[in-house]
N, C-alpha and C positions, 0 to 999 in steps of 0.2 A: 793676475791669473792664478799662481801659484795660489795667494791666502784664500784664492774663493774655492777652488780645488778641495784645500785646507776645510775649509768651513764645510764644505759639501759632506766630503766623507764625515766629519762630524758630526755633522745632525743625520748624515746614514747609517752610522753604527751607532748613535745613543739615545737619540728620540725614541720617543712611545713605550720605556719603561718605566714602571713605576717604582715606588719612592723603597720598597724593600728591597727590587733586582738592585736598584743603587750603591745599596747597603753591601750587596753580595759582593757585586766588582770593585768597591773599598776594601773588603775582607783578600779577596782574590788578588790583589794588587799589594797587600801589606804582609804575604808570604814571602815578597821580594825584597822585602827588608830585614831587619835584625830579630829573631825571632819574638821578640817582648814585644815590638809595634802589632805583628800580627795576635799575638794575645789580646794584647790592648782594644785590638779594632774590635775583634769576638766576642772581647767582655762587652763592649758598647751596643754593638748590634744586640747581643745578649739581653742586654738592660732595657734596650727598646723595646723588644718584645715582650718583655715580662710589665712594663709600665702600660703595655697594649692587652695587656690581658690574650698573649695570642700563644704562650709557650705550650702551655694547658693543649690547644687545640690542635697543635705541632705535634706534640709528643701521643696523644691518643692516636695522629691517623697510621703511625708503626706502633702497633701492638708489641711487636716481636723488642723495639726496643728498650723496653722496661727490662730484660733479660740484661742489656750493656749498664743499664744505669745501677741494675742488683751487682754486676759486675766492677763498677765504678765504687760502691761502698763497701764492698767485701775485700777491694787490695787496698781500698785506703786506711778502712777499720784494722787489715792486717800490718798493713804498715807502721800503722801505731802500733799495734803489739808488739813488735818486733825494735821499735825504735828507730825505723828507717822515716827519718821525717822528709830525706829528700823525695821520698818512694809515696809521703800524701801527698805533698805537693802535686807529682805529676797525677795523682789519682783526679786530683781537682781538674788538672789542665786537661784531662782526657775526657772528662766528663763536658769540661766548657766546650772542647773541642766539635764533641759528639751530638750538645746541641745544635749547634751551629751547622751541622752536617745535616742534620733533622728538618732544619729549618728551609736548606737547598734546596731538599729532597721538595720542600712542597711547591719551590717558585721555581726551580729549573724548568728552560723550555730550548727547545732546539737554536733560537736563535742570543739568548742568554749562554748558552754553553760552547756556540761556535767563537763569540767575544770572549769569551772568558780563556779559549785557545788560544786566538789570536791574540788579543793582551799578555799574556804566558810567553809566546814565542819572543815579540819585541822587547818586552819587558827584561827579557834575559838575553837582549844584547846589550843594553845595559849593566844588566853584573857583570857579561864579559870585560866590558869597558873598566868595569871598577875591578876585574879580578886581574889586568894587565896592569892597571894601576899600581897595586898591594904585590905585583911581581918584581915591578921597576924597584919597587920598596927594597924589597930583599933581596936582588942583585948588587943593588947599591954595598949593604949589608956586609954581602957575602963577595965583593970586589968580583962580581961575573960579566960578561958582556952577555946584554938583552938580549941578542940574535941568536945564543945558543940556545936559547929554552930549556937550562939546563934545573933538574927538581931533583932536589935531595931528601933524604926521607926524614929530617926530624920535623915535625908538624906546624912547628910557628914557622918552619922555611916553606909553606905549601901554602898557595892560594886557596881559599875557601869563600872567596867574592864577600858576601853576605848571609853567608850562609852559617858561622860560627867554627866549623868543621870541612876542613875538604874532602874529607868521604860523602858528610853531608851534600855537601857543592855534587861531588860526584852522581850521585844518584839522582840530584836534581837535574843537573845535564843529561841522564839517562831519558827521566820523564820529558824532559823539554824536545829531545832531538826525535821522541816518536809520536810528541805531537807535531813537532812539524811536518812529519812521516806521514801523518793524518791527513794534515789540511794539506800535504802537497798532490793527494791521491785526488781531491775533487776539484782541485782548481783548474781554469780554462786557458788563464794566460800567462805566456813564458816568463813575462815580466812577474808574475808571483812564483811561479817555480824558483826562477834564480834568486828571490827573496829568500825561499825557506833553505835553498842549495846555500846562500849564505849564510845565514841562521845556523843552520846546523855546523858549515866549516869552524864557524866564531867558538861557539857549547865547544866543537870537536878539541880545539885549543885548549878552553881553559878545564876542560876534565883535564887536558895532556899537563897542564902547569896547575892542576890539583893535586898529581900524583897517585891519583884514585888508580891501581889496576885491575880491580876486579870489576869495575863498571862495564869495560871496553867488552868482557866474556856476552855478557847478556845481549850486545847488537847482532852477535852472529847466530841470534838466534830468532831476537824477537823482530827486525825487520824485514829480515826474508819471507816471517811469516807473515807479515801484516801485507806485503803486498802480492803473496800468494794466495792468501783468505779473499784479496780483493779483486784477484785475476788480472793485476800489473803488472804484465810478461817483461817489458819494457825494464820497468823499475827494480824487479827481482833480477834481471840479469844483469845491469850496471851495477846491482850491490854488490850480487856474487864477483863478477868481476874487479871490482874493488879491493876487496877481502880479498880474493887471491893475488893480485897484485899486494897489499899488505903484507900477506904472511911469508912473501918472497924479499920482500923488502929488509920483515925480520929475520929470516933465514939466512939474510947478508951481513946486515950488521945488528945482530941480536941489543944490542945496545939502546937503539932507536925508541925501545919499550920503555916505561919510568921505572926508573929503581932496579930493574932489572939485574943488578950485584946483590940486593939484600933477599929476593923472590924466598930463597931456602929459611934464613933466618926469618922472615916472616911467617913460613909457614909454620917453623918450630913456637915461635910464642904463638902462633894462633891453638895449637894443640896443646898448649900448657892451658890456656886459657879454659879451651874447649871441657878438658879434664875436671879443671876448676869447678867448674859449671856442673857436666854431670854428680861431681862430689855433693854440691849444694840441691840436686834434684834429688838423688837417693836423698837427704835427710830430711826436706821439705817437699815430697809429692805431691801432695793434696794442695797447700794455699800459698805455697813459695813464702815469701818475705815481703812480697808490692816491687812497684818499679824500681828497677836500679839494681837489684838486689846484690848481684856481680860487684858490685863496689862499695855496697854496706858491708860484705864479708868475706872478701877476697884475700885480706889479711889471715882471716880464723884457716882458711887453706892453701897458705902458704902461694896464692895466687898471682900471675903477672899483676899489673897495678894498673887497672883502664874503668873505665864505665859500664862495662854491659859484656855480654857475652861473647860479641863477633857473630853469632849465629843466630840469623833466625826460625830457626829449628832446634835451636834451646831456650834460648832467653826467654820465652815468654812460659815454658813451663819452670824454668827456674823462679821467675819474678809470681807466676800468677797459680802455679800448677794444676793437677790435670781437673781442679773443679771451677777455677777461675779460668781456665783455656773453654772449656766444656761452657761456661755462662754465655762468653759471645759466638759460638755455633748458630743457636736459632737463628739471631738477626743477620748474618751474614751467611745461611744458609740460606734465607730470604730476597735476597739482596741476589746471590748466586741467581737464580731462578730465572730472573728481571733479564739479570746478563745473558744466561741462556737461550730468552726467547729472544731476544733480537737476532742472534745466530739462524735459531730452528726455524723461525715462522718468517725470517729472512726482514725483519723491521727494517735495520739498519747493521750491515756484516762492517762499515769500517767503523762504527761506534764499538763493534764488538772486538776488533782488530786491536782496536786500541785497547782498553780494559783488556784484554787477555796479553799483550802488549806489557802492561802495567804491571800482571799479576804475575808472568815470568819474570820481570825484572828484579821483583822481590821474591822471589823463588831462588835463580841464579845468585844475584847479589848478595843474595840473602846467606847462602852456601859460608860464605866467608866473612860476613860483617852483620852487623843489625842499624844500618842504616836510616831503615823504614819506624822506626820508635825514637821520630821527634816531631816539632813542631811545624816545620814545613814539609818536608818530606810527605811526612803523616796525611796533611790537611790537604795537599795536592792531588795524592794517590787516592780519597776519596772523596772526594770532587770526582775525578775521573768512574770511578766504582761504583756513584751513587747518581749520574747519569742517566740511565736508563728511567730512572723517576718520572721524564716528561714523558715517558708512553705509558707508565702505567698509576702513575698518583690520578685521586679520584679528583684532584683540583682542575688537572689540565685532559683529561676524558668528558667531563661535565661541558668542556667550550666546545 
């Protein structure tokens, strides 16, 4: 009874798409892995398309985005100038990326993108599984008992599942826990409610045994909204009351937070850093240095020693500056629009919930990390972004 259950829902959620949607939910599924697998999968799908003579026809139906790909060869071109060869690289991986986003954009359909959620959600009880694994690890290590959930702040001691980085990890638990924020708002049966009530518990853990704390800021803002946009009285008052029971909880034993002894020394390297940064935008305003740039020349100003900025509210004029910020405006002014009308013309408000959902996250988050400039992070948040396509690409108007 169970395997025909089993088999049912399987031919319910994957029959009747075709051989590209295929390709999509391979790409979408190898975000969950090590970030090189998902490269991997992108160049492949990549490679089909161009063997299909189909990229050509992708890339005309966004005009606007020929603006990211003049974008794409102007911080890779300046990356070579500059010397920063780790800074083409990513020029390359943004550009693969960006096809492959292009490519979404023309086969996303409503019931492709509610699978691609729900694969997301389960999918990532799985990294949990593998991030209490890599926990047991370094308990071991660090002679702790596993029942304290105790996280200490040097970075090889912090879960980051699959993710490379646990800020990484962090922010991807952010995106995970508001989709399941999503799909708990239309679903009918309590037996999937307590799916996603546990989903989210599982994520809630392993951000907490990531160490991530600037993740946790962005729920008190972007959850209340999404089910006030969707008029879930219900649900907006179990979160609020949550939260407040939370912040009482911290009020008692301020400890309970992670890391919460370094909070002040965190913030001091975050503003040396920050310094860092503006020093390198007053010298390079116009084309920065290409990606990375924070850690091709963090030496030459005497700068903390990390990757990137911490902000995303500087890094990208540091790396790109204000003519390489100014190139991808159009298409994602474009993009903006898409998202707006579901809102205005009332398309779909909890499609819009989520995306505006997404884009305070990297707003908030963004305040204190640059999280949002990698390869999974990146490819998830626009998936989510680039959504709106099934109502408005001329492929899926035309049925």
């Amino acid at each position: 009874m169970l395997w025909k259950r089993a088999v049912n829902f399987y031919h319910r959620k994957f029959d009747g798409y075709d051989f590209e949607e295929y390709l999509i939910m391979a790409a979408v599924c190898s975000i969950f892995l090590p970030f090189f697998c998902s490269l991997a999968v992108i160049a492949v799908v990549l490679l089909y398309l161009l063997f299909k003579g189909r990229l050509p026809e992708i890339i005309k139906e966004y005009p606007k985005s020929y603006y990211v790909f003049g974008f794409c060869v102007l911080t890779g071109a300046v990356s070579l100038f500059y010397h920063n060869w780790l800074g083409a690289v990513c020029a390359v991986g943004i550009a693969l990326v960006f096809l492959f986003i292009l490519f979404y954009r023309t086969k996303v359909t409503s019931r492709l993108f509610e699978l691609i959620v729900d694969a997301s959600c389960i999918i990532s009880l799985f990294c949990f599984v593998w991030a209490l694994m890599e926990y047991y690890s370094i308990v071991k290590i660090l002679n702790f008992d596993f029942f304290t959930f105790e996280v200490v702040d040097s970075p090889k001691y912090r879960v980051n599942s699959t993710f490379f980085n646990a800020n990484y990890y962090g922010m991807m638990v952010e995106f995970l826990i508001l989709m399941c924020v999503y799909k708990m708002m239309n679903v009918k049966s309590t037996r999937r409610v307590v799916f996603y009530l546990i989903t989210i518990t599982c994520n809630l853990l392993g951000l907490y045994l990531s160490g991530c704390r600037t993740a946790w800021l962005a729920f008190l803002v972007t959850i209340p909204m999404m089910f006030l946009l969707n008029n879930h009285k219900k649900f907006f008052i179990g979160t609020m009351s949550i939260f407040a029971l939370g912040a009482i909880v911290l009020l008692i034993d301020p400890q309970m937070f992670p890391r919460t002894d370094s909070l002040f020394e965190y913030l001091g390297v975050r503003t040396d850093i920050w310094m860092t940064a503006i020093h390198g935008i007053m010298d390079h305003p116009l084309l920065g240095q290409g990606p990375l740039t924070y850690y091709h020349t963090y030496k030459l100003y005497g700068g903390h020693p990390t990757q990137h900025a911490h902000s995303v509210y500087l890094d990208p004029f540091l790396c790109f500056g204000v003519i390489g910020v100014a190139l991808l405006v159009p298409y994602f002014y474009e993009n903006g629009k898409e998202i707006w009308r579901l809102y205005k013309y009332r398309i779909n408000v909890r499609l819009f919930s989520l995306i505006l959902g997404f884009l305070l996250t990297v707003m908030i988050h963004g305040i204190m990390d640059y999280t949002i400039f990698w390869v999974q992070t990146a490819q998830i948040f626009l998936l989510v972004l680039s959504a709106p396509s099934m109502y408005f690409n001329k492929y899926h108007m035309q049925q």
